[in-house]
C-alpha positions in Angstrom: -10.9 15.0 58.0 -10.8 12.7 60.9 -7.0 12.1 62.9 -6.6 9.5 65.3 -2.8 10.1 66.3 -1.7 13.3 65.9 1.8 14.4 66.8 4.0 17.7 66.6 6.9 15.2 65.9 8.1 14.8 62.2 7.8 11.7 60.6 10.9 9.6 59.8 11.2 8.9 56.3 12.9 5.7 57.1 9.9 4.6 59.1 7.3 4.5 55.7 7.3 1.8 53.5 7.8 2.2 50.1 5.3 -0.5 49.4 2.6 1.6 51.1 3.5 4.8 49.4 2.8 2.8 46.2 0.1 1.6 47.4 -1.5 5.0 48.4 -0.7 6.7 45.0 -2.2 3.9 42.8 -5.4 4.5 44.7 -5.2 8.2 44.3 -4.7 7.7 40.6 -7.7 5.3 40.2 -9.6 6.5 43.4 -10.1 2.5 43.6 -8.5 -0.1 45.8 -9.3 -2.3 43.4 -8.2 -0.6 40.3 -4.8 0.1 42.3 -4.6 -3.4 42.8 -5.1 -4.9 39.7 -2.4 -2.7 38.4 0.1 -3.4 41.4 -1.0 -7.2 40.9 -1.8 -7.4 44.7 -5.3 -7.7 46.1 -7.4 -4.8 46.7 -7.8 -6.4 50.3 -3.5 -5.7 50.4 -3.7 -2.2 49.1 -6.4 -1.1 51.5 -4.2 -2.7 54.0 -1.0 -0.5 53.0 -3.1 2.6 53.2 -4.6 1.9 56.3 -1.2 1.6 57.6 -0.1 5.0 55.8 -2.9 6.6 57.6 -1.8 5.4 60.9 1.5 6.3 60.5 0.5 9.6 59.4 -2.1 10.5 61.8 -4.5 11.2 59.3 -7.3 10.3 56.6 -5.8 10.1 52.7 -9.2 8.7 51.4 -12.6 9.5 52.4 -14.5 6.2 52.4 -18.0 7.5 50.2 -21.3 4.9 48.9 -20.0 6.3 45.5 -16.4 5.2 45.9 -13.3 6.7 47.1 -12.5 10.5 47.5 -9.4 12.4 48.2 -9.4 14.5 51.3 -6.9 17.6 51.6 -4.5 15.7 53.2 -4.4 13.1 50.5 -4.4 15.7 47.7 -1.3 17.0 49.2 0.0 14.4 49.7 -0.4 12.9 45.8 1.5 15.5 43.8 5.2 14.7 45.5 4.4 10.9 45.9 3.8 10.8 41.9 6.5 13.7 41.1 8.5 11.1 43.1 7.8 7.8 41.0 7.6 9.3 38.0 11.3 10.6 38.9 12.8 7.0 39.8 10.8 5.5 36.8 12.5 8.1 34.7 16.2 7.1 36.5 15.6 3.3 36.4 14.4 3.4 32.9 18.4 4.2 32.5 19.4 1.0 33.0 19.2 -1.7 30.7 20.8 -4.7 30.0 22.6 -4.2 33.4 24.2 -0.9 31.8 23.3 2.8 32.1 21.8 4.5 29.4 23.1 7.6 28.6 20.9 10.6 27.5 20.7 12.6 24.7 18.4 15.3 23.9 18.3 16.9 20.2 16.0 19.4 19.3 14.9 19.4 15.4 12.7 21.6 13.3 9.6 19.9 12.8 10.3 19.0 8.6 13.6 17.7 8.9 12.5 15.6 11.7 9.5 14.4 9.9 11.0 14.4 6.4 14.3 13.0 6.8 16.1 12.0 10.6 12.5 9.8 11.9 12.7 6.6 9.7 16.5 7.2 10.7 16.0 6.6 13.8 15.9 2.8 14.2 19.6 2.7 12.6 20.9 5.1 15.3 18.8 3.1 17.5 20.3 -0.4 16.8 23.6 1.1 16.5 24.1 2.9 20.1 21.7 1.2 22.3 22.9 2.6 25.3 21.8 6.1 23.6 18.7 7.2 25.4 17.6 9.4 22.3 15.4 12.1 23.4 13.4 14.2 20.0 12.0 17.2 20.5 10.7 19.0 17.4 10.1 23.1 17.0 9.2 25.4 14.6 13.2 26.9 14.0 13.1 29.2 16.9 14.7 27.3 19.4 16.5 27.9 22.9 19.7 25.4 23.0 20.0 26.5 26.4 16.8 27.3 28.1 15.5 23.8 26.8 18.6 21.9 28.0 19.4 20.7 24.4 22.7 18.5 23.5 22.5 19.6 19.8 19.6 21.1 17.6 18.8 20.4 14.1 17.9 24.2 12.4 17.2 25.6 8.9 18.9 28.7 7.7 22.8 30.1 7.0 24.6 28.7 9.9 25.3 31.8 11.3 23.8 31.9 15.0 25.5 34.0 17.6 27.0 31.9 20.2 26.5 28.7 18.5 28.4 26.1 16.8 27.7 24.6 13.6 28.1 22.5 11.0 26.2 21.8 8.0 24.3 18.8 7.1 23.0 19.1 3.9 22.0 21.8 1.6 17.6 22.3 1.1 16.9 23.9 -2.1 13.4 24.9 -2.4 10.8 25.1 -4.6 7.1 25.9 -5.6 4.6 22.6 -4.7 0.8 22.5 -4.6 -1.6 20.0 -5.6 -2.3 18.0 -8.2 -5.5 20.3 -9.4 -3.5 23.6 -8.9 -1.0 22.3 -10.7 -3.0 22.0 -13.5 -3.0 25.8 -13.6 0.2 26.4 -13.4 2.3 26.5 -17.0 4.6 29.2 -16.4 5.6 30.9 -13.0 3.9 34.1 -13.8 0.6 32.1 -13.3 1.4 32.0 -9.5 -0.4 35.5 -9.5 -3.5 33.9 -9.6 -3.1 31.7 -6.0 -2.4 32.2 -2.8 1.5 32.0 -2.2 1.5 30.4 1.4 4.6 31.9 3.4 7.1 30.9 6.1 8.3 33.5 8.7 11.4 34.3 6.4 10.1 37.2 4.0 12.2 37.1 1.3 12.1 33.6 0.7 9.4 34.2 -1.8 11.1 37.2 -3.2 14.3 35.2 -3.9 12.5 32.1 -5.5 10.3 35.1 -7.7 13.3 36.7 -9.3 15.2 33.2 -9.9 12.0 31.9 -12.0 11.7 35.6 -13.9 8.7 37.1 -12.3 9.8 39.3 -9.7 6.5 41.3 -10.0 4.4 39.0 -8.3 3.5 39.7 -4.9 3.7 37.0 -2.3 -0.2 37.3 -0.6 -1.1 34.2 1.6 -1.5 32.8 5.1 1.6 32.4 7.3 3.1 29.2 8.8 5.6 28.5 11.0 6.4 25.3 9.6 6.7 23.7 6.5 5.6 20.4 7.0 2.0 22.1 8.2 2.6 24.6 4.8 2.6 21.2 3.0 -0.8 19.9 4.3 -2.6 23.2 3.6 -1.3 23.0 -0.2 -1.9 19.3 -0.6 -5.9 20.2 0.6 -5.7 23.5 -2.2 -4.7 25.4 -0.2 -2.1 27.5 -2.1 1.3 27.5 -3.4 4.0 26.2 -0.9 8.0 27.4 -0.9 9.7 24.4 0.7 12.5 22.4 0.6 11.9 19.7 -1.6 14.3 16.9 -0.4 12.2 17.1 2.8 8.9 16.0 0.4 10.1 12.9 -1.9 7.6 10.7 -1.1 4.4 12.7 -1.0 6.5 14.1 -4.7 7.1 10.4 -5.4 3.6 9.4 -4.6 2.2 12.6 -6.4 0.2 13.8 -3.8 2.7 16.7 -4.4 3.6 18.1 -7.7 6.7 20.8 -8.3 5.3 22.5 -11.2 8.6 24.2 -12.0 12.3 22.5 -12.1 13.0 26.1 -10.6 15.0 25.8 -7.4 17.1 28.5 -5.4 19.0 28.4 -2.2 17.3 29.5 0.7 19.5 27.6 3.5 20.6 24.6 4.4 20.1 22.1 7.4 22.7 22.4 10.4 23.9 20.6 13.6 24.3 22.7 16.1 25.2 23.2 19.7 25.8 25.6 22.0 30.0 26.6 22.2 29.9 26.8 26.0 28.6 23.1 26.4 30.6 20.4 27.0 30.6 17.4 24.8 29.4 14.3 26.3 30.3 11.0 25.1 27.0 10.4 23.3 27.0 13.5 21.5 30.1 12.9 19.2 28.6 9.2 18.1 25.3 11.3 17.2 27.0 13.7 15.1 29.2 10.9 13.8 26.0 9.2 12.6 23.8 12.2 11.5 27.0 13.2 8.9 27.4 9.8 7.5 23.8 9.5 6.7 23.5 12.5 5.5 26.6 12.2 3.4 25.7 9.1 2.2 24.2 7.8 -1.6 21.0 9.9 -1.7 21.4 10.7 2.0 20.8 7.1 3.2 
């Protein structure tokens, strides 16, 4: 590190331009004027320019100028992380506005096979619907903390009952055995399951129920464990095994016989449910969510 102008006297925030900050964390990003440049659309002449300013404002070297291009010295590390924590941040705030309007955020977490089986090619309706709705999906395996994760409502399998937590059901799931088309083959009555791996979910009696619905309770429910369906799918679509699953989440891989249900057999396991935490308060996004999610769910063939 080289300084030219040190001083024990703080620097006035007011007294760096914004432009130059820009500038400088560009470069770090790329470690190239040039690179910096072409994405500020400014010449790499300007951006070395801005930093050179930084640096005298500063008191200090940012870049070290090397034959094999530009390097970061400790002050310029240091200097990176809050600079891009700090963009990223305003990007993040001015991406609320739009169409001289602030978007309002919502954030709904949703286990990964609803998501992916039902609420994604959703989406676009909610979308065109409540464009001032800054929609934020995050998907989990069931297990989910509506308050540690900062969550407006979450989307969970199971019987509704969760302490603390309001909710209100969506739709029912039955479930049902699916595998392959080449298992499948095998399979003529449910007492033929003993021969394949039964591929589980975290909720033990689900096979058990399904198992004395179909008449052979005897059969023991050996197989890998998954914490989602969805992933339960794939490994019985690649022979993996015999899947328990909620069928309405797997009409088109059923449709497009990828996936077969070998028995009509069906039993109630859970259902899907909106929920949110009691304690929160209701913004004004969440009610046209829930609004939505119910009449789509509710609607012919939950269109």
């Amino acid at each position: 590190m080289s300084a030219t102008n040190f001083s024990n006297s703080p620097i006035n925030i007011s007294s760096v331009s914004l432009s130059a900050l820009r500038a400088f964390e560009a470069a770090a990003r790329h470690l190239s004027f040039t690179r910096a440049g072409l994405e500020l659309s400014v010449t790499q002449a300007a951006i070395s320019h801005q930093v050179k300013g930084l640096e005298e404002k500063l008191g200090l070297e940012l870049f070290r100028r090397t034959p094999r291009g530009l390097v970061l010295t400790d002050e310029g590390r240091a200097l990176m992380v809050p600079v891009s924590e700090t963009f990223e941040r305003l990007s993040r705030a001015l991406g609320q506005f739009e169409g001289g309007r602030l978007k309002e955020a919502l954030t709904v977490g949703a286990v990964g096979t609803f998501a992916v089986g039902w609420l994604l090619e959703r989406l676009p309706d909610f979308h065109a619907r409540n464009p001032a709705i800054d929609l934020r999906l995050l998907t989990n395996n069931n297990k989910v903390d509506l308050a540690g994760e900062s969550l407006d409502y979450a989307i969970r399998f199971g019987d509704g009952a969760w302490h603390g937590i309001q909710s209100e059901k969506i739709m029912d799931a039955p479930c049902s055995a699916v595998c392959s088309p080449q298992t499948a083959r095998h399979l003529r009555e449910p007492s033929d399951l003993a021969d394949f791996p039964l591929l589980r979910s975290y909720r033990a009696s689900d096979w058990p129920q399904w198992l004395e619905k179909a008449g052979a309770p005897n059969i023991a429910a050996r197989g890998p464990l998954f914490d989602s369906s969805w992933i339960m799918v794939q490994a019985a679509l690649r022979g993996g095994g015999v899947a328990l699953v909620p069928v309405a989440m797997f009409r088109r891989e059923l449709e497009a016989g990828l996936l077969i249900q070998p028995f009509a057999i069906e039993a109630d396991l859970g259902s899907y449910w909106l929920t949110r935490l009691m304690s929160r308060a209701q913004s004004s996004a969440m009610p046209l969510f829930r609004n939505w999610l119910m009449d789509k769910a509710q609607g012919p063939a939950g269109t």
